[in-house]
N, C-alpha and C positions, 0 to 999 in steps of 0.2 A: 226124408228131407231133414236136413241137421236145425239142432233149434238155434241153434246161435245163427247171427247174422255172417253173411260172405258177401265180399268185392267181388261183382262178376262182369264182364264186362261183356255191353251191348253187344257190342260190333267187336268180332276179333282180332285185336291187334291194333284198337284205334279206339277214339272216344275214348274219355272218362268212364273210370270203373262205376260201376252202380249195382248193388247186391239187391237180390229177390226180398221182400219184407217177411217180417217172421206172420206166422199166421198156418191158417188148417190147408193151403194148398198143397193138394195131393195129385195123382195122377189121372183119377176119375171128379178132377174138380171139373166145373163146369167151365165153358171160356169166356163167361162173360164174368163170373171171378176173377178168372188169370188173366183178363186185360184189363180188370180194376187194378188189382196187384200189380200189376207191369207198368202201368201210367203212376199210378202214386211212386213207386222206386223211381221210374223217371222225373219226376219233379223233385226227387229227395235229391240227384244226382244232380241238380242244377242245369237240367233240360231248362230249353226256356217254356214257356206257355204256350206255344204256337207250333213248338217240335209236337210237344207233349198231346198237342189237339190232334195233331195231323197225325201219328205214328198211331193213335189209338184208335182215331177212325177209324182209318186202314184196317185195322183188326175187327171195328166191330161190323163193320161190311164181310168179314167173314163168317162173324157169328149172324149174319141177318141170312147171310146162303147157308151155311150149316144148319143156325138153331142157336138162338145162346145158351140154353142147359146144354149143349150137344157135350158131351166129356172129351179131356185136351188128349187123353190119351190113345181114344178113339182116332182121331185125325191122324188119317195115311199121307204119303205122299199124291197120291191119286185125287186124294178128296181136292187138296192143293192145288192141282194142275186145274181139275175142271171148275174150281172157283177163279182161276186166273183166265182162263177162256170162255167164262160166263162173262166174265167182268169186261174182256174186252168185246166179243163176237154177239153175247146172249141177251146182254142186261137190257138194251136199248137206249145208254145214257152212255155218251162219249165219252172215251178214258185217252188222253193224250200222253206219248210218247213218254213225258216225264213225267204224270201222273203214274203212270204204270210202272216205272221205273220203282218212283220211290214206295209204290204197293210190293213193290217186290222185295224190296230195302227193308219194309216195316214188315213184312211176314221172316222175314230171316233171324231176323233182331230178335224179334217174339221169342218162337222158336228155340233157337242158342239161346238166348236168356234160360229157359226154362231144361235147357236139356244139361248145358254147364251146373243151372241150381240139384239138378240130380231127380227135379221132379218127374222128368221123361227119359227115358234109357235112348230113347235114336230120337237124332230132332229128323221129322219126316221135311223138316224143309231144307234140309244140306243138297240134293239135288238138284232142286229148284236153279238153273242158274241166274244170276245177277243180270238185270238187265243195265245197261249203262247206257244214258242217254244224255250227250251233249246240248246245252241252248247255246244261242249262237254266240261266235265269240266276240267281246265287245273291243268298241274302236279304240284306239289310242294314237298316240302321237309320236312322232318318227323323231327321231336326237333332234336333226333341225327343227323343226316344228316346237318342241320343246326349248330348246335354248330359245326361237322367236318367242315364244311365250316370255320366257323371263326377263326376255329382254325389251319386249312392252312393259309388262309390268312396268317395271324398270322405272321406264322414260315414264311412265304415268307418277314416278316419285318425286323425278327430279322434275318435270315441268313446275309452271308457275301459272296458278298455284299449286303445291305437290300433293298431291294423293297417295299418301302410302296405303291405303284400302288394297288395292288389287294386289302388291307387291304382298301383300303382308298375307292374303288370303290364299292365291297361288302358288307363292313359294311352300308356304305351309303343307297343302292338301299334297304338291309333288314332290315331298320329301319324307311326310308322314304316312300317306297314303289312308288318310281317318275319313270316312264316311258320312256325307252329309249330316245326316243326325247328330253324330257325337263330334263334327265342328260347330254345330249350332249348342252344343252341352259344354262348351267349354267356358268355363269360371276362369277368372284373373289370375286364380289363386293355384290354378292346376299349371300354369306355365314357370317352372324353379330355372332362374338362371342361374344359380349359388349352387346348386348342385356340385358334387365332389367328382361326380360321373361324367358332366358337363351339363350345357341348360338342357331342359326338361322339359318334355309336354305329360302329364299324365291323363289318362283318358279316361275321364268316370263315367259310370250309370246307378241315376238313382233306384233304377229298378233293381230290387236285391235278386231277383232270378236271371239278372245281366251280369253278376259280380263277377265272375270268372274271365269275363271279355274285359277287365279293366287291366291296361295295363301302361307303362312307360314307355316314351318312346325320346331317342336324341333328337335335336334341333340341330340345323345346321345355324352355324357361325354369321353364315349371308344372310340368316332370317332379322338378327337380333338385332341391327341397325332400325330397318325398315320397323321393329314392334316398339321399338322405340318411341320414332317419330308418329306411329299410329296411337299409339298414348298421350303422347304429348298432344296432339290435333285434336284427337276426336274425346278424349277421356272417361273409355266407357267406368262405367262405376260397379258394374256384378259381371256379365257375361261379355267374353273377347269381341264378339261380334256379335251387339243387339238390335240385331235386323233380324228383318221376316228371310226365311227361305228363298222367297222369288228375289228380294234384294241381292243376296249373294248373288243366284243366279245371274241378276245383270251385271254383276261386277266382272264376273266370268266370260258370260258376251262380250261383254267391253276388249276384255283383255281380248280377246281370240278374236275380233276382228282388227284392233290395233295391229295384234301379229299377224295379220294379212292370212289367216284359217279361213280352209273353206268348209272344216269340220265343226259342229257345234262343241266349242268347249265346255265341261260338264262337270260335275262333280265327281261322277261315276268313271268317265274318262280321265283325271286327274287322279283317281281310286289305283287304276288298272295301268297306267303308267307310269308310275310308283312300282308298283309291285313287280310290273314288268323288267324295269329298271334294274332292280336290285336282283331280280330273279338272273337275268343276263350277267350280273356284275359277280354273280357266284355266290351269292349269301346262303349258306347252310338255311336246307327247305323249311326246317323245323321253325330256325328263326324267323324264318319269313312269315311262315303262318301263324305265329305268336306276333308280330307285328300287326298283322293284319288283322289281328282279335275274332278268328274263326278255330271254331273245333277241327279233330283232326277229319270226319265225316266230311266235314263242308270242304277241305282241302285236295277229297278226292278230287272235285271237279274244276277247280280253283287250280290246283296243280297244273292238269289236261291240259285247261285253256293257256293256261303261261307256256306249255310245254309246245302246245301248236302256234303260239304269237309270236317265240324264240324263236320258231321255223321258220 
């Protein structure tokens, strides 16, 4: 193994590079070393905390059917296969469809990680094939259904007295397509209309293991009236909308039975109607999935779904 550091990437051709850490792994190292070592590079690499939980589990559930001294160089293909048929048919603990998926995801990753670092001459999990399992695809809203949305909104501005809240929160989510959480994170000070680019929403996370998901996104032109007048009404003083979660949520219901929905309008559903939007409207994929502030991993299935909702 070289002693300088190397960019190796997880997943081939996808995700963020992330190089194996210097240190004595060899090929008779033990596996409960080389998933120590493979989770700290994953968190060097700006994994978040909850990838980096999950992906290593995964492994040490293999080292609990192997052995964790068992040696990495040892592990055949074979040993692989019968831990993935323990794990579904042996173990007596239900493994679901996408559960085994992403077991399958997280033994490949391993793997390649260690075979590109040069520690293993054949990764025994290149055979293995990928399991791909879809969850179901979520709802969205049809052009009409959509314009009816904006256009309660709307009416909920101009009546008397005017409520720019729904206009201002709805237009929002179906133009930027920003995820509950990071509409409830957004500061006063992240919305730039002076911008040279044009106005601006930038989308932070104080979590510094979130940094990489922060990014810029345009506003549209129709929004800027409506944040206007939500300023001037309500004048939050730190965050856009300093309400609870379930609040928005009603503002949401409000909107979506004004526009006469029989669907529950959602944040998630606002999420994906965005994305669908622009996915239809031909936006380069890359773009898309940088909008949507997901890795390119999480785009595999992110993709699929836009690809089957386009149908």
């Amino acid at each position: 193994m070289p002693d300088r550091r190397e960019n190796l990437p997880i997943f081939s051709g996808s995700g963020p590079e992330v190089g194996i850490a210097e240190g004595p792994l060899r090929p008779d190292s033990s596996l409960s070393a080389a998933i120590q070592t493979w989770g700290e590079d994953l968190e060097d690499s700006g994994r978040s905390i909850n990838t980096v939980k999950a992906f290593t589990g995964d492994l040490r559930l293999l080292a609990r059917f192997m052995g964790a001294g068992h040696s990495i160089n040892s592990i055949g293909t074979h040993d692989l296969r019968n831990f993935l048929d323990w794990m579904l048919n042996r173990r007596g603990v239900p493994c679901s469809p996408k559960t085994f998926s992403r077991r399958v995801t997280s033994l490949k990753a391993f793997f390649r990680w260690l075979t590109h670092a040069g520690v293993l001459v054949e990764d025994p999990a290149a055979p293995i094939p990928q399991e791909s399992v879809l969850s179901p695809l979520p709802e969205v809203l049809t052009q009409d259904e959509l314009l009816a949305v904006l256009k309660a909104a709307e009416e909920m501005r101009q009546k008397d007295p005017p409520d720019a809240r729904p206009f201002t929160l709805v237009s929002l989510l179906l133009h930027t397509a920003i995820k509950k959480s990071e509409c409830l994170g957004i500061h006063l000070n992240h919305v730039d209309l002076k911008s040279a680019e044009g106005p601006l929403l930038w989308v932070r996370y104080g979590d510094v293991s979130k940094r990489y998901r922060e990014r810029k996104l345009l506003l549209e032109a129709s929004w800027i009236p409506a944040y206007k007048a939500y300023l001037k009404r309500y004048d939050p003083s730190e965050r856009l909308f300093p309400y609870s979660p379930r609040r928005l949520e009603y503002l949401l219901e409000d909107v979506g039975r004004d526009a006469g929905l029989e669907k529950h309008l959602s944040f998630n559903m606002c999420r994906w109607t965005s994305a669908l939007t622009d996915y239809k409207s031909g936006m380069d994929k890359d773009s898309l999935r940088q909008k949507l502030g997901i890795s390119k991993i999480q785009w595999r299935e992110v993709g699929m779904k836009l690809d089957r909702l386009a149908a």
